[in-house]
N, C-alpha and C positions, 0 to 999 in steps of 0.2 A: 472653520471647523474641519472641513475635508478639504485637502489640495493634491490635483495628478499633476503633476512637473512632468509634461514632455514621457508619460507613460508607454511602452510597446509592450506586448506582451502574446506567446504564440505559444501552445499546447507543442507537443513534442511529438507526435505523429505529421504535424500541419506544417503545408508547403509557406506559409504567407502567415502572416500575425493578426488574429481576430481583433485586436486595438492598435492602435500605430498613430504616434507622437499625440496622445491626450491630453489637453492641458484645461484643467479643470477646477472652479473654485464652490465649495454647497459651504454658505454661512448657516453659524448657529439659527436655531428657529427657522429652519426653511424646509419646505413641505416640496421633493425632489419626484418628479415623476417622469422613471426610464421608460423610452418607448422604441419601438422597431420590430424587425420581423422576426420570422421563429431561428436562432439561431445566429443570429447578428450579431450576440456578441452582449446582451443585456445581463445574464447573468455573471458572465468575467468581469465586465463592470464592477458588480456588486461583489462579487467573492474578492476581489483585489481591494475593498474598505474595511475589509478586516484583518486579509491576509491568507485568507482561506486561498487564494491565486497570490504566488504560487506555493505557498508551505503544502498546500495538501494535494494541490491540481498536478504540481510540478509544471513543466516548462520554463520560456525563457519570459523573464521581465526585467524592460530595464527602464530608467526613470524611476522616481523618486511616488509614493503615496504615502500624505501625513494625516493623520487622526487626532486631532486636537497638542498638533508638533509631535506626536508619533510617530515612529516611521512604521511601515508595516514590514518593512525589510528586516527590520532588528529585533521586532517584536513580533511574535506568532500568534498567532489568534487566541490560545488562553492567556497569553497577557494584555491581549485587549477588551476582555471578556468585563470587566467594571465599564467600558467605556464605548464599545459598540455590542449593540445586541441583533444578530441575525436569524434571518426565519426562511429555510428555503422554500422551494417549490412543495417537496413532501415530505410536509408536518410530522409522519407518524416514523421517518427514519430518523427523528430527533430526539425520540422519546427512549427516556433510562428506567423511569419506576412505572409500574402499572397502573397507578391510581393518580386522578385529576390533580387531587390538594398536592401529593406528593410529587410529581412533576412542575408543579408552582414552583415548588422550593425547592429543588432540586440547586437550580442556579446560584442561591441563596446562601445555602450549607456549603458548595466551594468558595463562596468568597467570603464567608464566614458572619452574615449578616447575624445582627445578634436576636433570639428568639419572639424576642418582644416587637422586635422592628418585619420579622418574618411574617408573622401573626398578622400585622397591622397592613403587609403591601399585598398579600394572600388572600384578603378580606376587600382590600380593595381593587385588584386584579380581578376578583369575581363578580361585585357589582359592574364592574366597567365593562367583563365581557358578556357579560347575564351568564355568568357558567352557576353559579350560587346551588342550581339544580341539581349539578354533575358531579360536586367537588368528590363524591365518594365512588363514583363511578368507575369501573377497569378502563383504560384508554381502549382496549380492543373492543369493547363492547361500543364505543361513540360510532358515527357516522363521521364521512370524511370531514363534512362543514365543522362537526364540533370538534374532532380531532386539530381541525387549523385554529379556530379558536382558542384550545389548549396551545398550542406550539406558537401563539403569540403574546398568551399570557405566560407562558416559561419566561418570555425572552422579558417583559415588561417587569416581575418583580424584581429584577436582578437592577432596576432603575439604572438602567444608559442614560447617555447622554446622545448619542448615536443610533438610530434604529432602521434597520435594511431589512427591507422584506422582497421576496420575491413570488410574484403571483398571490398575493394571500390572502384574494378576493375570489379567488380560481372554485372552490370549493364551497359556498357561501349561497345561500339564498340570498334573494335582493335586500330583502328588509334585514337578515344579520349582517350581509354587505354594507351595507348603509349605518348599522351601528357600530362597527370595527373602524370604519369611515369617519366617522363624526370622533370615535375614542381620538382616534390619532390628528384627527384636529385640535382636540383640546388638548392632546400633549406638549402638541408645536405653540399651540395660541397662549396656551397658560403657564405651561412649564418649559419652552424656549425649547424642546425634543428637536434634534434634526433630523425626519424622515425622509429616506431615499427608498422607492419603488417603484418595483419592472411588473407592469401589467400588461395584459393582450386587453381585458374587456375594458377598453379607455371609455368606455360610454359610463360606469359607475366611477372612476375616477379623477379625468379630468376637471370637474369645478374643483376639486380639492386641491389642484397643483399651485403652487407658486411659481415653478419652472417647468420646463420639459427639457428634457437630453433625449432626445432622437438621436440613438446608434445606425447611420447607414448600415452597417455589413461592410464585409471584405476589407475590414481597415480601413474603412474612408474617416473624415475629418468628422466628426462630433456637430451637430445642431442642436444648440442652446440657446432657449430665451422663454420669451414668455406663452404660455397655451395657446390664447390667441392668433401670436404671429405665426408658432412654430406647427399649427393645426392647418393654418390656411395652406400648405403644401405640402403636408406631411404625408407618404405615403402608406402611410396606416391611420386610419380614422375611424371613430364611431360613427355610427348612423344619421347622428346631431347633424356633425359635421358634414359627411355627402349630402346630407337633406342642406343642409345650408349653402353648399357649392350649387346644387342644380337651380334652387331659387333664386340665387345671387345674392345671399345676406350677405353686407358689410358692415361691420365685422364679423366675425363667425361666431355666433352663441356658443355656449359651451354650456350650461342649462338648459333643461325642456323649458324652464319660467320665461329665460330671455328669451327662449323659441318662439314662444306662443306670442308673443310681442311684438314677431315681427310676421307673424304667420296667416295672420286674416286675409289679404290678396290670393296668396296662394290656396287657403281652405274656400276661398269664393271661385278660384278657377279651377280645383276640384269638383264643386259643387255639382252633383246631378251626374258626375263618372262611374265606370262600376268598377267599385275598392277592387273585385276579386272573384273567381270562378267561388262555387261552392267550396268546401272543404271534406265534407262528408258524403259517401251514397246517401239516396233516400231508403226508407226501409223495406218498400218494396224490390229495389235492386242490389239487397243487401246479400250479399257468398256469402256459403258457408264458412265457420273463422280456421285460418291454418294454428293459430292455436289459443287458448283460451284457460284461465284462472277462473274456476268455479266456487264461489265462498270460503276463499283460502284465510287461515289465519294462522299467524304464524308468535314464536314465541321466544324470547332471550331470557333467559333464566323467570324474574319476575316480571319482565318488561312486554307489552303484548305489542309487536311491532307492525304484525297488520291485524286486521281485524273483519273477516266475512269480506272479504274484496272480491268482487265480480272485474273481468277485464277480457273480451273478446277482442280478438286480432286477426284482421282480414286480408287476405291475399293482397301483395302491393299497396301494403296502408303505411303510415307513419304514425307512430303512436307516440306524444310525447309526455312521462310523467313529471311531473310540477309537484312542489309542496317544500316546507319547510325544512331544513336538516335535523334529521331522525323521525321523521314523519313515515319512513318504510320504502323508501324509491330502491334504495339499493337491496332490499328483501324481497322486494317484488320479481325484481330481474334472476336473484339467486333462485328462486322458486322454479323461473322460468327454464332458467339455465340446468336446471338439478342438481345446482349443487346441495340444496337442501331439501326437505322433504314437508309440506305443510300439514300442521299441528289439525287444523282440519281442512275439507274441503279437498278439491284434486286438479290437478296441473297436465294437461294435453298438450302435447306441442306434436300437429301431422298426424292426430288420434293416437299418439303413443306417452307413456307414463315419463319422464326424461331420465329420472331418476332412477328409473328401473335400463335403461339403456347402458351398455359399455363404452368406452370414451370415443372409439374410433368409430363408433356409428353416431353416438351423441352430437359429435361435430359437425356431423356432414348434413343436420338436421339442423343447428341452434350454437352462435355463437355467440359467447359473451365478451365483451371488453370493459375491464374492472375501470376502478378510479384510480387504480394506481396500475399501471401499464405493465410496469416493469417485471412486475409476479410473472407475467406472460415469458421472459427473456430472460434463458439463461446460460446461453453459448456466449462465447468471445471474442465475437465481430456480428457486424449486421448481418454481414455475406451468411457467414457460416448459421446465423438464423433463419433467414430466407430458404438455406438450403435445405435445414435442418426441417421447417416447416413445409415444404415439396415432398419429403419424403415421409413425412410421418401421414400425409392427408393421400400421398397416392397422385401428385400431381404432378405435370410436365414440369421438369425446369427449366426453370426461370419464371414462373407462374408467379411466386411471392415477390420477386424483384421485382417484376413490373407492374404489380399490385401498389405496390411499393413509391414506386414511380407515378402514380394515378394520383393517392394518396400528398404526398410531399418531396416531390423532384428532390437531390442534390444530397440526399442523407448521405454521408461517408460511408463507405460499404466495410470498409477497414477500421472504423472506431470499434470501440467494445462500448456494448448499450448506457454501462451506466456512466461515459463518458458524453451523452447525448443530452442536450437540449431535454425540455420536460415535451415540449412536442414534439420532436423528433423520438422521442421514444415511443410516444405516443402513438403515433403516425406509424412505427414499425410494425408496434402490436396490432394495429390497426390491419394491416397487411397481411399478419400472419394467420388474424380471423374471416378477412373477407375473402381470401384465398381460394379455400373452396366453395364461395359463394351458398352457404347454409341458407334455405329457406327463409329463415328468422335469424336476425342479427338486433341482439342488444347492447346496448352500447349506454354506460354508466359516465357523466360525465366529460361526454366526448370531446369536447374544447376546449379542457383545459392544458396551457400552453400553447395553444391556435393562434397564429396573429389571422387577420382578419382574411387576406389572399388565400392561407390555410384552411380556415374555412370554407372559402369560396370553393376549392376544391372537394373538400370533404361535403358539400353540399349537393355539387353536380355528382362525383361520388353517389351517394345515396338516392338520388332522383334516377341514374342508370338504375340499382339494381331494384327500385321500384319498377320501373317499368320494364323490367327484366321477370315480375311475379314474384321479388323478393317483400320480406314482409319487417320493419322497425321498429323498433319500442328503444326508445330514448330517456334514459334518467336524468334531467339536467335544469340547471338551475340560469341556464342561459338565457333567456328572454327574445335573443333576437334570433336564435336559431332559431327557437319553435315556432318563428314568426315565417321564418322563412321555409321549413321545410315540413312541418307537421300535418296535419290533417285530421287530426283528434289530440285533443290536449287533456289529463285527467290530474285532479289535482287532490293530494293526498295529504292527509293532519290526523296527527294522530294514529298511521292506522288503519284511516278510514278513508273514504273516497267522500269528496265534497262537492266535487266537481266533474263534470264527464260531458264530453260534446266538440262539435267540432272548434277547432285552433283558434278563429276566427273570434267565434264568441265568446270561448271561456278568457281567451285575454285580455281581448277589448274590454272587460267588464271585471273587469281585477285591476284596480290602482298600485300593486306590487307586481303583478306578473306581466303587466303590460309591455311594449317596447316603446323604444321611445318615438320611432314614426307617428304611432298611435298616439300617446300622450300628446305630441306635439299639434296634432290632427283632430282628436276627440271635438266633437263626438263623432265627426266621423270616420268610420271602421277599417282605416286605413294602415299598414303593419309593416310594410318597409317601402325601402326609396327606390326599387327598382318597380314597384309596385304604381308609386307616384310617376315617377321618370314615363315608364308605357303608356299611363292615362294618358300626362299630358303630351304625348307625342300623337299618340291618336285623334288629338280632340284640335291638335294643329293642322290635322290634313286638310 
């Protein structure tokens, strides 16, 4: 169905070619999962199966890419638009009409499906994504997770034969992960679909794959084959997977089910270690909070998006909010941030109102990093970002470069942002907030685009300016961050707060928001593999 003949291909700023001599074959019905680090080159991948590299990226490509005997050379991406259907990184730069239904069909009306058949793939587009709720909804009114949802059901009624997504689990609570997950199995398994996609969180994808393509970086040679083989040295892995190198499982599970199958020695040499420090003060040595949501409720036309939310935040704590998409994570943080004002109830941040502060003190108090990075950037190089952001906060230069650097080494200083990676954008705005190091840093979906090293950074990252007296509130739908770096985890439905207490216990006792250490581990309260690795090092002396 897809073939790269001997593919190079190199952006027009770039000394060297981000692909170099690809030779590649994805059969009908095959369930394709791109993997590698942030910027390696997993997107060009995927833009060059439809033609989007190079018709719209420009640069040099030579070698041949066919589409069902296509070439992508002679045909441009609207003429392969019946026959591959693409979903980038962000969803909501896809979108032409305002409303759920009419975005379905958008795809539909250019290729002139006829109304009856519109009706019929619209209706079924929405059971399949559970959108059924939304169909009359404004797209700006959605949260990011349903916005990705919309922007895979665009691509799904237009019926390809062909479908590339990239990231489009990025945005997604676990259980809507999981049923996006299972859609596109039944596509491949029943209707012969060929799905190719470039994920970071491999720990919700992998059982799904038939293949992995592993992109080294730097134009090295392509690793292709099966999960199993192409896991056991892959230097990006889920958690599964490290837990299963430091045990010694042969072969590598790739399910928590096969995990646990092979995990009873190891939960017996566990037994009687200790999982983990606390996570929380007790309440006698509980500070006063640096800032705090007092029965905030907040409002979207008729939609009530929180509802009476209490949330104290205490000097050097981690706060991570959990909950469903459109549950209110990202109106909590707006609240925080001032960019809004709550319908009731009142918002402190450093005993001041935020929303009543000017921008240039607002900052230096509270910064936010949206879901979508990019609103942050709007100069025409990194450099000239970095430089731009030193002068607007009052700090030394080179203060954001090397912020910058802490963050994610190797960003091109000379790109223009929206020629970056979805985490190297990321990673800048990231930069351009931690900069002047604000008391309280919130941060909406921090990981998406992260390969896993990235986060490792953005982890230690964050434990500095904790113990620096900085203070975190985290909207995300990650599981194994919060596992690793949180210390209060609250989980939000509806609105409303379900959930509240320390990291530890709200996830260990959630069969969705759990991690997989823990799953693998349950019942006991164990949450990542560096967490295992220490016991058992300790318990060898």
């Amino acid at each position: 169905m897809i073939r790269f003949s001997d593919v190079s291909f190199s952006y027009s700023a770039a000394d060297e070619p981000i692909l170099r001599h690809v030779d590649l074959t994805i059969g009908e019905g095959e369930f394709c999962l791109v993997v590698g680090a942030t910027g390696s080159g997993k997107s060009t991948l995927l833009g060059a199966i439809n033609g989007l590299v190079p018709h719209f990226t420009g640069g040099r490509l030579s070698g041949t890419v066919t589409v069902d005997g296509r070439s992508t050379r002679d045909n441009p991406p609207r003429e392969l638009a019946d026959l591959v259907g693409m979903v980038g990184q962000n969803p909501s730069a896809s979108f032409v009409t305002d409303v759920v239904e009419d975005e379905l069909a958008y795809a539909m009306e250019n290729l002139g499906v006829s109304p009856e058949a519109m009706r019929r793939r619209v209706e079924d587009t929405l059971d399949l994504l559970g959108l059924h709720e939304l169909r009359h909804r404004p797209l700006l009114s959605l949260s990011g997770g349903q916005q990705q949802r919309v922007a895979i059901g665009a691509v799904l009624t237009a019926s390809p034969r062909v479908l590339v997504l990239d990231e489009p689990t990025s945005a997604l609570d676990p259980a809507a992960a999981e049923e996006v997950l299972a859609t596109l199995t039944r596509l491949v398994h029943d209707v012969g679909m060929t799905v190719v996609i470039a994920e970071h969180r491999l720990e919700r994808v992998v059982p799904f794959a038939d293949r992995i393509i592993l992109v080294p970086g730097s134009g090295d040679e392509l690793i292709v084959g099966r999960p199993q083989d192409v896991m056991a040295g892959s230097p990006v892995a889920p958690p599964l997977v490290d837990l299963a190198r430091l045990a010694g499982w042969d072969p590598i599970p790739l399910s928590v089910r096969d995990a646990r199958r092979l995990a009873e020695p190891l939960r017996l040499r566990l037994a009687g270690l200790q999982a983990g420090p606390p996570t929380t003060p007790t309440p006698a040595s509980t500070p006063e909070p640096i800032a705090e949501a007092e029965h905030v409720s907040s409002v979207y036309g008729t939609v009530m998006a929180l509802n009476q939310v209490d949330l104290r935040i205490r000097r050097g704590e981690v706060v991570a909010v959990m909950g469903r998409n459109g549950s209110g994570k990202s109106t909590l943080l707006g609240l925080l941030a001032g960019l809004r004002r709550p319908a009731k109830g009142r918002v402190r941040i450093c005993g001041q109102v935020p929303g009543d502060l000017p921008p240039r003190k607002l900052i230096k108090l509270v910064g936010l990093v949206p879901q979508d990075a990019g609103v942050l950037l709007y100069c025409s190089s990194v450099a000239d970002e970095c430089e731009a952001s030193d002068g607007e906060c009052g700090l030394p230069p080179g203060t954001t470069a090397a912020t910058l650097d802490r963050v994610l080494p190797g960003v091109p200083r000379q790109h223009h942002p929206r020629d970056l990676s979805e985490g190297q954008r990321l990673a800048v705005a990231l930069a351009v907030i931690l900069a002047p190091a604000p008391p309280v840093l919130l941060l909406d979906e921090p990981t998406r685009g992260l390969d896993y090293p990235s986060k490792d950074r953005l982890v230690r990252l964050l434990r500095e300016l904790v113990a620096g007296g900085h203070s975190v509130v985290i909207a995300t739908h990650d599981v194994e961050l919060v596992a690793r770096v949180a210390d209060r985890a609250m989980v939000l439905a509806e609105g409303e707060v379900v959930s509240d207490g320390a990291a530890r216990e709200v996830v260990c006792h959630s069969p969705v928001f759990a991690p997989q250490v823990a799953k693998v581990l349950a019942p006991e309260a164990w949450l990542t593999v560096d967490e295992v690795r220490v016991a058992l090092a300790g318990s060898s002396r």
